[in-house]
Every structure is written in structure tokens, then in C-alpha cells.
C-alpha positions in Angstrom: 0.0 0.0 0.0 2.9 2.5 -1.0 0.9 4.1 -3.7 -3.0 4.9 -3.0 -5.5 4.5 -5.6 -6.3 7.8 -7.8 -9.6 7.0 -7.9 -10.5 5.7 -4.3 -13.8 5.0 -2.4 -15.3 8.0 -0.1 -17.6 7.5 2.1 -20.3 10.4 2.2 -20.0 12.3 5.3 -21.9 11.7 8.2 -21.1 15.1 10.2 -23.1 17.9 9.4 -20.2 20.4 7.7 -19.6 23.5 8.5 -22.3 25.0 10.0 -23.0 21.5 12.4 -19.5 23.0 14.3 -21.4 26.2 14.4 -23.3 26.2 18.4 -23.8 29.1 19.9 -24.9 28.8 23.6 -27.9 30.6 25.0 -26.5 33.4 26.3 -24.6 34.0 23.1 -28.0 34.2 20.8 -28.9 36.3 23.3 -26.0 39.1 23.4 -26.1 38.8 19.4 -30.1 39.6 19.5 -28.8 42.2 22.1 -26.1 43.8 19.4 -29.1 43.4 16.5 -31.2 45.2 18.7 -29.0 48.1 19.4 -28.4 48.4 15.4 -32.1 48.4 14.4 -33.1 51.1 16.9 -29.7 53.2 16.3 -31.2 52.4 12.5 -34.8 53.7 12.9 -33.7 56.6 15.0 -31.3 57.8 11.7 -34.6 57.3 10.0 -36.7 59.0 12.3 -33.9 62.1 12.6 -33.8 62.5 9.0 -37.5 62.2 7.3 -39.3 63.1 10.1 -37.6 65.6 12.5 -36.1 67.0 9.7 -38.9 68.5 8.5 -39.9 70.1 12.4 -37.2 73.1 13.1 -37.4 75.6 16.2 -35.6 78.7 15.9 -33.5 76.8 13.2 -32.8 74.1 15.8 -33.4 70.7 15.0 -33.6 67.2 17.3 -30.0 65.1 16.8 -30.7 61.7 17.9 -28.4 59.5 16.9 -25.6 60.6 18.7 -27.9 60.9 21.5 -28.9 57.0 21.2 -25.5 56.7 20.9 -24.2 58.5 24.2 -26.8 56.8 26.2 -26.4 53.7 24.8 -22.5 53.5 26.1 -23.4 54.8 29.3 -24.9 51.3 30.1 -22.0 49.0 29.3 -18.5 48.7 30.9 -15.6 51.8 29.0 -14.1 49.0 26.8 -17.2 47.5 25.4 -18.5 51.2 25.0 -15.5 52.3 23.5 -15.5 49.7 20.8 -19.3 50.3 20.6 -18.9 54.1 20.1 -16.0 53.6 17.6 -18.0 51.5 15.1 -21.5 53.2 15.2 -19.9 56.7 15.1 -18.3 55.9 12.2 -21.2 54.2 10.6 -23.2 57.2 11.4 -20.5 59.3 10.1 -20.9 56.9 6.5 -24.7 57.2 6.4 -23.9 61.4 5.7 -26.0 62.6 8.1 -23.0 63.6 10.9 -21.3 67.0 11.1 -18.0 66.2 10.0 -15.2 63.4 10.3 -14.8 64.7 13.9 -17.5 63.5 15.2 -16.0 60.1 14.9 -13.5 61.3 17.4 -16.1 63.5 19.4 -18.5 60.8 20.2 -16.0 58.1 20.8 -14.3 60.2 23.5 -16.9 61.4 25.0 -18.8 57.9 25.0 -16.0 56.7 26.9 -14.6 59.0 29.1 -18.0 59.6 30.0 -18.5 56.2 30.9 -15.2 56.0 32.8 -16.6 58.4 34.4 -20.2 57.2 35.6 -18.8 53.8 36.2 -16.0 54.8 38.5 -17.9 57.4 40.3 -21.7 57.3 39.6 -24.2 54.4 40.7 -26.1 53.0 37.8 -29.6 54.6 38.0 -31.4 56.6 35.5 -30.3 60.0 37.4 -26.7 59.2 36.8 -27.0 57.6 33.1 -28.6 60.5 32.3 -26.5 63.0 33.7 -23.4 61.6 32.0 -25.4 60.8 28.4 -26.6 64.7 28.8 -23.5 66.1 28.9 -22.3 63.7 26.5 -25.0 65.6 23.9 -24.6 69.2 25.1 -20.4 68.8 25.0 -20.5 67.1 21.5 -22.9 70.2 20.3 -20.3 73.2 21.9 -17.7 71.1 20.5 -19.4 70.8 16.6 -19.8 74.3 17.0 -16.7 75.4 18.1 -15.2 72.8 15.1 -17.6 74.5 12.5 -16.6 77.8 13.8 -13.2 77.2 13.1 -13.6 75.6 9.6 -16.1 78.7 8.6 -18.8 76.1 8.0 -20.9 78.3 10.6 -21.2 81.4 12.5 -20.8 82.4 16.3 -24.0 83.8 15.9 -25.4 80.4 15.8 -24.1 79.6 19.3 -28.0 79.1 20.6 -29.5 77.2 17.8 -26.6 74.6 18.4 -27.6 74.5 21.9 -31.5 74.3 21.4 -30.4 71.4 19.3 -28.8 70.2 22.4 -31.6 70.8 24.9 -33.8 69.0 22.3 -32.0 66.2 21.8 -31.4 65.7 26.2 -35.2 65.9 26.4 -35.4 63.0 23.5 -33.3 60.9 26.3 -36.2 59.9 28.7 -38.2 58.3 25.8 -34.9 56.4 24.7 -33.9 55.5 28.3 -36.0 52.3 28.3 -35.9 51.2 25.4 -31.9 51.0 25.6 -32.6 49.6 29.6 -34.4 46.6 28.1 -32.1 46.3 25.1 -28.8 46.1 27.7 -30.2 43.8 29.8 -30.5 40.7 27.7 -27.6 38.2 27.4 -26.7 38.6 31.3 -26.3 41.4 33.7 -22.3 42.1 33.1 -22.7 45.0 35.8 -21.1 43.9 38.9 -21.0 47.1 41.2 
């Protein structure tokens, strides 16, 4: 038996494949409905921000809820997970057109995480707190646009309080998103230990 056969007998397979080896445990369908979750409401409120609100201006102020969704989002899960989390939906929302400017990749991902640094290291986890942190997330990352578009000449200082009613709008969008991102977080385990 030096030399096999060219043309030798296989058996058919009796193992599944591929996809047999595939098995995700319980709590891993679960944290991947949790991350398909997060997208499809991040999703709907681009959709909601740009053909509905977009249409509703006061005093030239408009609601900017993505970024919002994605502040308050972070504030529920430990500084690396949200820093990962802020990285990749900032820049999706940067690629779906609708952001300021390629800074508010950097903008959002900071803030989203030393923000959460923050609240976790000093803060209990309540609504009070998440909210706190994810406000100042919004209002920062609107002074901060500002000041940036300022700078570049793609606005005015006399705009300063239409970027900040666009703030104020968006913080009073945050109790209507709180539990909906509560429920979201808490599927596929409680990974707060405090």
C-alpha cells in the first residue's frame, strides 16, 4: 500500500459540515439579538432624525438623535465594550452622511468613553446618573461641533444658541430612549457587577 489509488472509495459524510460546528450557547443568541437590537433602533432613529424631525425646526434648531442614542447607549456598558461600541457606530453614522464632520468620529467616541469611565468609576447606575453623563455627553458634542464649525467657517458664532437648542432638544429625547436601551442592555446577562 505505498501508492494509493487515484480514484478511491469515499464514504459520504456523516457530520453535518460547516455550519454542524457552528453552536452558539444561549446566552450568546442572546447578546447577538442584544447587538441586533442596538443596530435596528440606532437604524430607525437615523430614519426617524432624517425624514421626520427633519422636516420640524425651532428657531432653526433641530432634534439630533443618533448621537444621542449613541451617548446613552454607552453609558450602560463597561468603558471598553462602550469604546469599541462608540468607535463603530460613530463611524457608521459618520458613513450614512447625516454627521457633522469626520470629527464627530473622534467626538463621540471620546466622549462615550470617558463619559463612561466616568459614571462607572464614580456614579451608581440609575437613570439620574446615566442621564447625567449621556446629557453632557450631547450638550459637550454640540459646543464642541460648534466650536469645530466655527473654526472651519462652516458656521457662525452667531449660531451659538441654535446649536444648543439642538442640544436641549435632543437631552429631552433621552427619557423616551432610556427604556428602550434599559431593556435592550439587559439581555444576554447582567455584566454589571458594582
Amino acid at each position: 500500500m505505498l501508492f494509493k489509488r487515484k480514484y478511491e472509495f469515499k464514504p459520504d459524510r456523516t457530520d453535518g459540515g460547516t455550519l454542524k460546528k457552528l453552536y452558539l450557547t444561549p446566552l450568546q443568541r442572546k447578546k447577538l439579538l442584544k447587538w441586533g437590537l442596538i443596530s435596528a433602533v440606532l437604524v430607525a432613529l437615523s430614519l426617524v432624525q432624517d425624514v421626520v424631525l427633519a422636516q420640524l425646526s425651532i428657531y432653526g434648531a433641530t432634534f439630533c438623535l443618533v448621537p444621542c442614542g449613541i451617548l446613552l447607549c454607552a453609558m450602560f456598558f463597561d468603558p471598553e465594550t462602550a469604546a469599541v461600541f462608540t468607535l463603530i457606530s460613530s463611524t457608521v453614522y459618520y458613513f450614512s452622511g447625516t454627521a457633522a464632520g469626520v470629527y464627530s468620529i473622534a467626538l463621540i467616541t471620546l466622549l462615550g468613553t470617558f463619559l463612561g469611565i466616568f459614571r462607572r468609576g464614580y456614579l451608581q447606575r440609575c437613570f439620574s446618573a446615566l442621564f447625567l453623563c449621556a446629557a453632557a455627553g450631547m450638550m459637550v458634542y454640540e459646543l464642541m461641533v460648534f466650536a469645530i464649525g466655527c473654526f472651519v467657517g462652516s458656521t457662525y458664532p452667531a449660531r451659538f444658541g441654535v446649536f444648543m437648542l439642538t442640544g436641549g432638544l435632543s437631552v429631552a429625547a433621552m427619557p423616551l430612549l432610556y427604556p428602550v436601551f434599559l431593556s435592550i442592555s439587559n439581555m444576554g446577562g447582567e455584566t454589571w457587577k458594582e
